[in-house]
Residue frames as a rotation matrix with the C-alpha (Angstrom) as fourth column:
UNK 1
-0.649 -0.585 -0.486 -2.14
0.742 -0.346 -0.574 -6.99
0.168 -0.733 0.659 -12.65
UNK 2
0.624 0.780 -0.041 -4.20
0.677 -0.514 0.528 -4.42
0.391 -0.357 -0.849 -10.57
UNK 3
-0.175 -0.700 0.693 -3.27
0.130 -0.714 -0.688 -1.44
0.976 -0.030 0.216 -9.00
UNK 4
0.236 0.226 -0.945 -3.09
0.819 0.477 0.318 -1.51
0.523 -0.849 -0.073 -5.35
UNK 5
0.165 -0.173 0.971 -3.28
-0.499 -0.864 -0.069 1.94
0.851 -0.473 -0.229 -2.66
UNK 6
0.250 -0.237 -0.939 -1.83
0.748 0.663 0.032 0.71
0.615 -0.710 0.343 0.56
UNK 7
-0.280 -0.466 0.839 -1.44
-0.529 -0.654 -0.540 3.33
0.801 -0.596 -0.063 3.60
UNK 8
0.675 0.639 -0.368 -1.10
0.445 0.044 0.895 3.91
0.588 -0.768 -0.254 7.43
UNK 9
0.307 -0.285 -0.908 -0.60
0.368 -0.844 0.390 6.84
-0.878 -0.454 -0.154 9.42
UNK 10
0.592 0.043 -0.805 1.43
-0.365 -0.876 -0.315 8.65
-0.719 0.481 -0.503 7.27
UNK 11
-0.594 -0.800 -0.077 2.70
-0.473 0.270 0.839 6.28
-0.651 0.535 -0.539 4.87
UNK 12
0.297 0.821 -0.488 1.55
-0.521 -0.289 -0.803 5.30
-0.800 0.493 0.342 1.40
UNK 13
-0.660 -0.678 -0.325 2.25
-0.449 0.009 0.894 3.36
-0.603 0.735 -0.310 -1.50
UNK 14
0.301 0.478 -0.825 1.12
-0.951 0.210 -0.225 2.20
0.066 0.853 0.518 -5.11
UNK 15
-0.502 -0.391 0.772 1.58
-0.434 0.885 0.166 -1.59
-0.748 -0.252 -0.614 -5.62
UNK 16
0.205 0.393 -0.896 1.18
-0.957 0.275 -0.098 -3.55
0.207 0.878 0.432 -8.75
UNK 17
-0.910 -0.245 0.334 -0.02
-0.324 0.924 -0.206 -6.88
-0.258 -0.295 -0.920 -7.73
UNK 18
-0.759 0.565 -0.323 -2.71
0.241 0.705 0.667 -9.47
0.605 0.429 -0.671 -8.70
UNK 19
0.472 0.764 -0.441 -4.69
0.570 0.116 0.813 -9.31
0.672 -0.635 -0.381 -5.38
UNK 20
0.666 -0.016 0.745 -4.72
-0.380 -0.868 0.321 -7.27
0.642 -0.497 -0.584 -2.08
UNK 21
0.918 -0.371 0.139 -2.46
0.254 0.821 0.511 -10.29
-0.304 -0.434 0.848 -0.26
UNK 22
0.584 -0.775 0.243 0.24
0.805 0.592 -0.044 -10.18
-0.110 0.221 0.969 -2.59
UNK 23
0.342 -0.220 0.914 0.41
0.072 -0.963 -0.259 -6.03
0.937 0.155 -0.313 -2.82
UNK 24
0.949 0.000 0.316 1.26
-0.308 -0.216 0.926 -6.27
0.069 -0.976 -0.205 0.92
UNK 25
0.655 -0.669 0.350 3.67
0.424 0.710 0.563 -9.29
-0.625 -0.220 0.749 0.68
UNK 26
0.364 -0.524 0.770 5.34
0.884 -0.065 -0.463 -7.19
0.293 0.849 0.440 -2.10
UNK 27
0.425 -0.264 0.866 5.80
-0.303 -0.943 -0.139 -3.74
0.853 -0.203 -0.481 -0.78
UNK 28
0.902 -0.150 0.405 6.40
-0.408 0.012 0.913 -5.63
-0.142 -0.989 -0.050 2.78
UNK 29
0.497 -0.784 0.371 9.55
0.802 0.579 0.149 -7.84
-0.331 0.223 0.917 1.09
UNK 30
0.206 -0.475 0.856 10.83
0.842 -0.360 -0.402 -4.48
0.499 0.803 0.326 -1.10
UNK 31
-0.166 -0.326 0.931 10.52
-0.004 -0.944 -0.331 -1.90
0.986 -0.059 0.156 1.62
UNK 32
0.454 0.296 -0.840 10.64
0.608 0.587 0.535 -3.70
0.651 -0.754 0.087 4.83
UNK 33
-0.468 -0.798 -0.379 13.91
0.882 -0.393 -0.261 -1.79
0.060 -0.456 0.888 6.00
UNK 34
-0.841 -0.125 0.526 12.37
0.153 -0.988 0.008 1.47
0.518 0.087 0.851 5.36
UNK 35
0.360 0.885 0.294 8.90
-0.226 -0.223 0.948 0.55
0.905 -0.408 0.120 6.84
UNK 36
0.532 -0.103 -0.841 10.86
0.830 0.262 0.493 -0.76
0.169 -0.960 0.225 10.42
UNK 37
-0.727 -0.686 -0.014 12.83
0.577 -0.600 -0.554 2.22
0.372 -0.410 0.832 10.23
UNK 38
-0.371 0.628 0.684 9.42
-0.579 -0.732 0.359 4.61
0.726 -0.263 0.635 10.36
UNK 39
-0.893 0.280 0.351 8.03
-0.305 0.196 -0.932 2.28
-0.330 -0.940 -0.090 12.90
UNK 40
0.010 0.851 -0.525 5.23
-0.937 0.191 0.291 1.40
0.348 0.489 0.800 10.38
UNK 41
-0.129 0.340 0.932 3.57
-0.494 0.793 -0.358 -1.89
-0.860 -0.506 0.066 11.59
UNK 42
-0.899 0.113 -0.423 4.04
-0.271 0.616 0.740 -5.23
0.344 0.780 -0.523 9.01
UNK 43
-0.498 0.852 0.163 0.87
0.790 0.523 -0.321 -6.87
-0.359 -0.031 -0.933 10.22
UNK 44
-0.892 0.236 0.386 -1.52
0.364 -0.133 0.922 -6.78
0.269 0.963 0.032 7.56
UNK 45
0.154 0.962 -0.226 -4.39
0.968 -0.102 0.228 -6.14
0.196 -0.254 -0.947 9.50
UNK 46
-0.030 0.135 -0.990 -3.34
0.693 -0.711 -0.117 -2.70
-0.720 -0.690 -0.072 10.42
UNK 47
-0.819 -0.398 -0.414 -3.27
-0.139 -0.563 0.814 -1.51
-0.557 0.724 0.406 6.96
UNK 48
0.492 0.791 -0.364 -6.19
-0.329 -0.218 -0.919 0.25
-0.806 0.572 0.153 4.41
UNK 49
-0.851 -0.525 -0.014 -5.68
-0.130 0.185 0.974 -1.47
-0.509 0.830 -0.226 1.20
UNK 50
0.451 0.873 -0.184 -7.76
-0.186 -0.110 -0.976 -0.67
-0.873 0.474 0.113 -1.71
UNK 51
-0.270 -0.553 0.788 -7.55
0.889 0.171 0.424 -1.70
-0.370 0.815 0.445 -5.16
UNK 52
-0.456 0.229 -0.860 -7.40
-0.271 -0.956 -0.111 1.79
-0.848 0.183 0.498 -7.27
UNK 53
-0.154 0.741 0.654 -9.79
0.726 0.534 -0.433 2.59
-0.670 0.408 -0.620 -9.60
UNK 54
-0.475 0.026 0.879 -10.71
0.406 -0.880 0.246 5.81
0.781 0.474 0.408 -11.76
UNK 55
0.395 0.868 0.301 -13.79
0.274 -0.424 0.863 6.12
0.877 -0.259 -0.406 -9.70
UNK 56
0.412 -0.258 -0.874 -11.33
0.910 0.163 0.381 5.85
0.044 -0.952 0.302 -6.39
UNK 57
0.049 -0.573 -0.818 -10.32
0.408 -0.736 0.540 9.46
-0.911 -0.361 0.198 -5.27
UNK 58
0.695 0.638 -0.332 -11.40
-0.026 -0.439 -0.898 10.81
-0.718 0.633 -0.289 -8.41
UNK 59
0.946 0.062 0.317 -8.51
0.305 0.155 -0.940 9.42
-0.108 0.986 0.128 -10.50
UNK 60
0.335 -0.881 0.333 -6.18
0.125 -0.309 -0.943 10.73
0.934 0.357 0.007 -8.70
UNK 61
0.449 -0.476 -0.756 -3.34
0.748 0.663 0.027 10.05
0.489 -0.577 0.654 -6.21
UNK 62
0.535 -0.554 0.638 -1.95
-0.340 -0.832 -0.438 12.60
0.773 0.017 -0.634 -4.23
UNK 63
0.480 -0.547 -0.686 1.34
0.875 0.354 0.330 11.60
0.062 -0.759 0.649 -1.29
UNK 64
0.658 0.199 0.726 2.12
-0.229 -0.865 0.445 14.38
0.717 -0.460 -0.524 1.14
């Protein structure tokens, strides 16, 4: 398992998944209701997904 940084606009989340595919398909199946309430677009292409690292964002996460 990998750690997985998913945003857009002003939404954000952590995701423990294998690969950047399945960190979508997971957060998009577990928090679907809450992403159609914000109006947050499911198609993957509109979303920054990065796998975290140490070196990513110096190690640290911050959600605002």
């Amino acid at each position: 398992m990998k750690v997985f940084y998913l945003a857009q606009e002003n939404f954000g989340c952590v995701v423990y998944a294998d690969n950047e595919n399945d960190a979508f398909e997971k957060m998009k199946c577990q928090r679907k209701e809450l992403l159609e309430s914000l109006g947050v677009s499911l198609d993957i292409t509109q979303w920054e997904i990065k796998e975290f690292t140490p070196d990513l964002y110096d190690g640290v996460l911050c959600f605002y």
